[in-house]
N, C-alpha and C positions, 0 to 999 in steps of 0.2 A: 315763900310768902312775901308779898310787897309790903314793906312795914308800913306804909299807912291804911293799909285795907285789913278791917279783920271780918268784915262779911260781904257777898257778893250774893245779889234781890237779881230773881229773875224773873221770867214772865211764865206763862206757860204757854197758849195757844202763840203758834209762830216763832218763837224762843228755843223752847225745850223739845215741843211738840208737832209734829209738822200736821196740823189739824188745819189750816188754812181756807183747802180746797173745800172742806166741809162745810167751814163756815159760812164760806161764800153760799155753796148751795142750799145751805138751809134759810139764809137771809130769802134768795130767790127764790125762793119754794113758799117762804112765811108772806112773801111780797103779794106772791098770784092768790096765795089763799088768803088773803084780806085783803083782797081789789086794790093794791098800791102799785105802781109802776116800779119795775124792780132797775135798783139802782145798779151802775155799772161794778163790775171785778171792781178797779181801782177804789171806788168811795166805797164799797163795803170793807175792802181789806183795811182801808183807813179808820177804822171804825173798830177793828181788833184790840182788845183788849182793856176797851170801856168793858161797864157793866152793862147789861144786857139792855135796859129799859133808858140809858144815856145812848146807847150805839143807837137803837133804834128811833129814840126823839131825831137823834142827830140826823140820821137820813130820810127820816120824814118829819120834821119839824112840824106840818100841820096835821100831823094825828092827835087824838083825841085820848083821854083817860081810855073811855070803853074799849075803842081799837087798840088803844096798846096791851089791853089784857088780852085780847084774841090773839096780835100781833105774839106775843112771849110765846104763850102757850102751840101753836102752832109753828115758833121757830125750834121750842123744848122737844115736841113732839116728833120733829123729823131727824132734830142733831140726834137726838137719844137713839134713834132708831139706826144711825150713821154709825154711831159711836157705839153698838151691839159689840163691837170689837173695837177696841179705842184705839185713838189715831198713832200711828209710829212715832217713839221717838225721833229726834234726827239723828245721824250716823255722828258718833266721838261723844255725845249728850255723856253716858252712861260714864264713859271712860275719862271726860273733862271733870265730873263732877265729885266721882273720887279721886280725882289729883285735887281737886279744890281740896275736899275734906283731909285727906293726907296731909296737905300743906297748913291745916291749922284754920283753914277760913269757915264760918259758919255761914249757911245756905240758908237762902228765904226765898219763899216765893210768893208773891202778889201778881195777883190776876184779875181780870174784870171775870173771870168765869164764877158762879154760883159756889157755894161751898161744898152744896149736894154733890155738881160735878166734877169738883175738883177732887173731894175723896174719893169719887168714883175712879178715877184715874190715877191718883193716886195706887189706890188700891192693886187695879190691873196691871201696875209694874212692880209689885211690893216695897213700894215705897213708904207706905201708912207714918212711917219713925224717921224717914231719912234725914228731910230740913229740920232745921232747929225752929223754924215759925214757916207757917205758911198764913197768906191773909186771902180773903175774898172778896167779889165785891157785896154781897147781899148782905155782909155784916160789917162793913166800914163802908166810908166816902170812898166813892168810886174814883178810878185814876180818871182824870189826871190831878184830883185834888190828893193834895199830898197825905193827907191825914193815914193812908193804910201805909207809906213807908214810914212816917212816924212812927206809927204804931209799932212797926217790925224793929225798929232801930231804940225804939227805948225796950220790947223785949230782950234786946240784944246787948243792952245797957249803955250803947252809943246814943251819943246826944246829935241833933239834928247838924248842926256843925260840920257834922263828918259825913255829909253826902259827900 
């Protein structure tokens, strides 16, 4: 273990999970079915890892309240139906993250993904107990505002300090 690090925040979608592809095409799919012009691979992939209704402001900055409920609901609709079988870890995930925990480091994860999905995934690799904290974005400030590593780093009993 690297004596200054006693925990290691990951992400999940893109990080952990190779869910990438999907997202992209659910963004595209949410785009045609709310009459938006669907943005490129590159600006959607950039947009990973906000929370859902920051991702989407961001690549349509002139939608409206109403459309963003449509907007969610119809990107929820297609991931969920993707994600019938959740997306692969990537190859070493499994076998990196018990050498973390072996080595003494405590594991977190913060994600712009929903909390609903994120146990849901959770769950499909029997993960439910694995991290010592996980955050989401539907119950903190969404990344890139710092507030949910906070959160994780005073659960963790480190002080901000120690990013």
């Amino acid at each position: 273990m690297h004596p200054d690090y006693k925990l290691l925040i990951f992400d999940w979608d893109g990080t952990l999970a190779d869910s990438i592809g999907r997202i992209v095409e659910s963004m595209h799919a949410s785009a045609d079915r709310s009459g938006f012009p669907r943005r490129d691979d590159y600006a959607v992939k950039g947009i990973i890892g906000l929370g859902l209704p920051e991702a989407i402001r961001t690549l349509y900055p002139e939608i409206d309240d109403g459309q963003l409920v449509a907007f969610r609901q119809h990107y929820a609709d297609h991931y969920i139906a993707l994600e019938a079988e959740p997306s692969p870890l990537f190859a070493g995930v499994v076998q990196s993250l018990d050498a973390f925990r072996d080595e003494g480091y405590q594991l977190a994860v913060a994600t712009g993904k929903a909390r609903r999905g994120l146990d849901r995934v959770l769950k499909a690799h029997g993960w439910e107990e694995y991290f010592d904290i996980t955050r989401a974005a539907d119950e903190t400030a969404s990344k890139p505002h710092p507030l949910m590593l906070e959160e994780i780093l005073a659960h963790c009993g480190l002080g901000r300090g120690r990013l």
